[in-house]
C-alpha positions as CSV (number, residue, x, y, z in Angstrom):
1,X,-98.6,104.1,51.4
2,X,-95.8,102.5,50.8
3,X,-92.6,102.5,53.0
4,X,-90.1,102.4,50.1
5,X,-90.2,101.4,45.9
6,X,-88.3,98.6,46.5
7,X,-89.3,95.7,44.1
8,X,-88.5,92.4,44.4
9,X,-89.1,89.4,42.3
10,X,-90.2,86.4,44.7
11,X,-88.7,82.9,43.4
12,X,-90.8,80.3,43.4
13,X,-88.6,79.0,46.2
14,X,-90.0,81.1,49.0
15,X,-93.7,81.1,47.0
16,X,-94.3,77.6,48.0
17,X,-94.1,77.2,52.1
18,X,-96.9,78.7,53.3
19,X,-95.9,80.5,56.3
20,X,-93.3,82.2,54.2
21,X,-95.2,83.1,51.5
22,X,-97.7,84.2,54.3
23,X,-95.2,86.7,55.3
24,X,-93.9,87.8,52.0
25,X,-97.1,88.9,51.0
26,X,-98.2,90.5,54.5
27,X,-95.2,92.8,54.3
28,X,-96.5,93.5,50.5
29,X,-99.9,95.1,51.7
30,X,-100.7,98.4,52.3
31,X,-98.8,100.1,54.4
32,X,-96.2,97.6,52.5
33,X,-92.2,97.4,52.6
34,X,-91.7,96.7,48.9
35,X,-93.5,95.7,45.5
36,X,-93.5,91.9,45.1
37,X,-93.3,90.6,41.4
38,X,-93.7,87.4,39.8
39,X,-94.3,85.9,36.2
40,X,-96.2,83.1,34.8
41,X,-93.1,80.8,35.0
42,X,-92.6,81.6,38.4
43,X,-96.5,80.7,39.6
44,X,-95.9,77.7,37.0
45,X,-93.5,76.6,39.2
46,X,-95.4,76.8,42.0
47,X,-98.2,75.6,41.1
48,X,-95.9,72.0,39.7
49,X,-93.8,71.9,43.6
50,X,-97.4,72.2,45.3
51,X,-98.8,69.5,43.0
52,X,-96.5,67.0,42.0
53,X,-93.8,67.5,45.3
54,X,-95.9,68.5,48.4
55,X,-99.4,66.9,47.0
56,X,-101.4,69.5,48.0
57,X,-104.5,69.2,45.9
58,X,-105.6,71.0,43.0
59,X,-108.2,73.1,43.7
60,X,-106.8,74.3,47.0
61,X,-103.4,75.1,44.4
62,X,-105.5,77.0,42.3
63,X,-107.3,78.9,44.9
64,X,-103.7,80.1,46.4
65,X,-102.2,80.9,43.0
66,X,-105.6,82.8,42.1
67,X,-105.8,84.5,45.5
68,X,-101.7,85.8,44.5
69,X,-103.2,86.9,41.2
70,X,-105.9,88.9,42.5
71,X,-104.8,90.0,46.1
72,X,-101.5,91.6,43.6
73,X,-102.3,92.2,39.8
74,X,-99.7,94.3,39.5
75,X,-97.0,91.8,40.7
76,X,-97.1,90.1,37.2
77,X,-94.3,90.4,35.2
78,X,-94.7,90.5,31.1
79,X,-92.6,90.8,28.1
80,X,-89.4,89.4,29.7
81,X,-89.3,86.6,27.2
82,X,-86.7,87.4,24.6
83,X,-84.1,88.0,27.7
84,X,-84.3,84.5,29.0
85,X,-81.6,83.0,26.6
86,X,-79.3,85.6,26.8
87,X,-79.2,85.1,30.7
88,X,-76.1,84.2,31.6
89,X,-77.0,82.5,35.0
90,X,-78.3,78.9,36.0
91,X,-80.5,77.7,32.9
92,X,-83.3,76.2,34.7
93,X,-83.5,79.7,36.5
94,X,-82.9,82.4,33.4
95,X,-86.5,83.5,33.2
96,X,-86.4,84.8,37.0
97,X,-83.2,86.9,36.4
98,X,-85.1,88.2,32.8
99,X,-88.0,88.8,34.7
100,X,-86.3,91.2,37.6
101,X,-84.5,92.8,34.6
102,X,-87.1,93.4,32.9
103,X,-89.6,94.6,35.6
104,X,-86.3,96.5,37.2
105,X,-86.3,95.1,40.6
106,X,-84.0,95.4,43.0
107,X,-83.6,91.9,44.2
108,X,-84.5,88.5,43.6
109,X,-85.3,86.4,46.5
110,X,-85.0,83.0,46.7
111,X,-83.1,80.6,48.8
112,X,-81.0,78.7,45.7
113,X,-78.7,81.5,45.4
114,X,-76.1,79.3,43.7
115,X,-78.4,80.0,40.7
116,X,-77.8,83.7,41.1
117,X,-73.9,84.8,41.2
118,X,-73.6,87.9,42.1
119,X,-71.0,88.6,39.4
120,X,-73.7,88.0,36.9
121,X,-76.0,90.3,38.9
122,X,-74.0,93.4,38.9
123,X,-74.6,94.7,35.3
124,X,-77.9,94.5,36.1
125,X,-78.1,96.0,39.6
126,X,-79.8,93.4,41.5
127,X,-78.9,91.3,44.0
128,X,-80.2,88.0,45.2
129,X,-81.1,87.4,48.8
130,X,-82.2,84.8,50.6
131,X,-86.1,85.3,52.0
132,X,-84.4,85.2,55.7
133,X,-82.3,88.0,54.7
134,X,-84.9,90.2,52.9
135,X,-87.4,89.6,55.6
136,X,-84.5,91.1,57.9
137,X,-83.7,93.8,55.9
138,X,-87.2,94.4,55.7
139,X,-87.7,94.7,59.7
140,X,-85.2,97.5,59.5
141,X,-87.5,99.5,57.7
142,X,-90.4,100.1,60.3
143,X,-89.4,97.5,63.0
144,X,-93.1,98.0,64.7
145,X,-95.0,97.8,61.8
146,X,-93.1,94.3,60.9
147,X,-93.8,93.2,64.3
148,X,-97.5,93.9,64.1
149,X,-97.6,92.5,60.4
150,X,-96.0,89.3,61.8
151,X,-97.7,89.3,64.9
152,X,-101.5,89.0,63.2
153,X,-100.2,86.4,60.9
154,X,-98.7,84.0,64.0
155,X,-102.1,85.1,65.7
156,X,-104.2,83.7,62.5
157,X,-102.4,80.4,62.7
158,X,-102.6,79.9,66.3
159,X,-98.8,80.3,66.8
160,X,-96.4,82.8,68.7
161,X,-94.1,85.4,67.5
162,X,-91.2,83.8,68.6
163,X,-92.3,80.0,66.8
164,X,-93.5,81.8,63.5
165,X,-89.9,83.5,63.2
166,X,-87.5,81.2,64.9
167,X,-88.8,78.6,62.4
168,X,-88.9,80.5,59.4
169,X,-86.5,83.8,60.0
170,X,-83.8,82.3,62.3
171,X,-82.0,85.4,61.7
172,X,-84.7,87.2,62.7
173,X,-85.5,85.8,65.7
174,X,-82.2,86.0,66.9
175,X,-82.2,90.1,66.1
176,X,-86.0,90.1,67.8
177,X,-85.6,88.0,70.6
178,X,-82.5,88.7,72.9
179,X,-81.2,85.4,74.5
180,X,-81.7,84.6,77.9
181,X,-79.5,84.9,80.6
């Protein structure tokens, strides 16, 4: 059962910290909020940040990357390819934009938006938002469902509500969480 069709293309951005991947892909299983999608040069990428940045080693970077493959086969984007060059956006960042085209997603989300103009969106009906931002919009949806999603994940790493989202979905947390008097 899903909640609505929306696809979104997850940057490789908001695939590597592990609490917001965590989330991402909670809100992706069944009952899920929206179809995540990805391509080889998007787990690529991963898989390189993981490695060479955050020096996480390789078999537990293989295991993750396989668990993404598995967990959502149908995520995997194909056959976008010949669109990268004629991308118009940041080059280092074409094959996401030709991967959402050609997968027709809705949005791209990823937290470098700079590499994603809006202007160069628009033909193309997608829109880039930041993972903060989706995950908000995604709340909206089923608010009690989100909570319960996000609730078992803070629960399976021994955290709160309140820390999972105030550190990763400050927006959220200020939305969820009315301030004290």
């Amino acid at each position: 059962m899903r909640i609505n069709q929306y696809i979104a293309v997850l940057d490789s951005c908001v695939l590597v910290p592990m609490p917001v991947v965590d989330t991402l892909l909670r809100l992706a299983e069944e009952p899920a909020f929206y179809s995540p999608r990805w391509s080889e040069h998007i787990l690529s990428e991963v898989e390189r940040v993981l490695l060479d940045k955050w020096k996480y080693p390789k078999d537990s970077v293989e295991r993750r990357i396989q668990v993404m493959r598995d967990s959502f086969p149908e995520a995997m984007v194909t056959g976008y390819e010949e669109l990268i060059d004629p991308m118009k956006n940041d080059e280092k960042d074409r094959h996401v934009l030709a991967a959402a085209v050609r997968c027709g997603a809705h949005a791209i989300v990823s937290n470098n938006k700079k590499h994603f103009p809006a202007k160069l969106l628009e033909p193309f009906e997608l829109e880039c938002i930041t993972a903060d931002e989706f995950l908000e919009h995604q709340y909206h949806l089923n608010p009690d469902l989100f909570i319960s999603k996000l609730s078992e994940q803070a629960s399976d790493i021994n955290w709160t509500l309140h820390q999972l989202i105030s550190k990763h979905v400050p927006s959220l947390a200020r939305l969820i969480t009315p301030p004290t008097p």
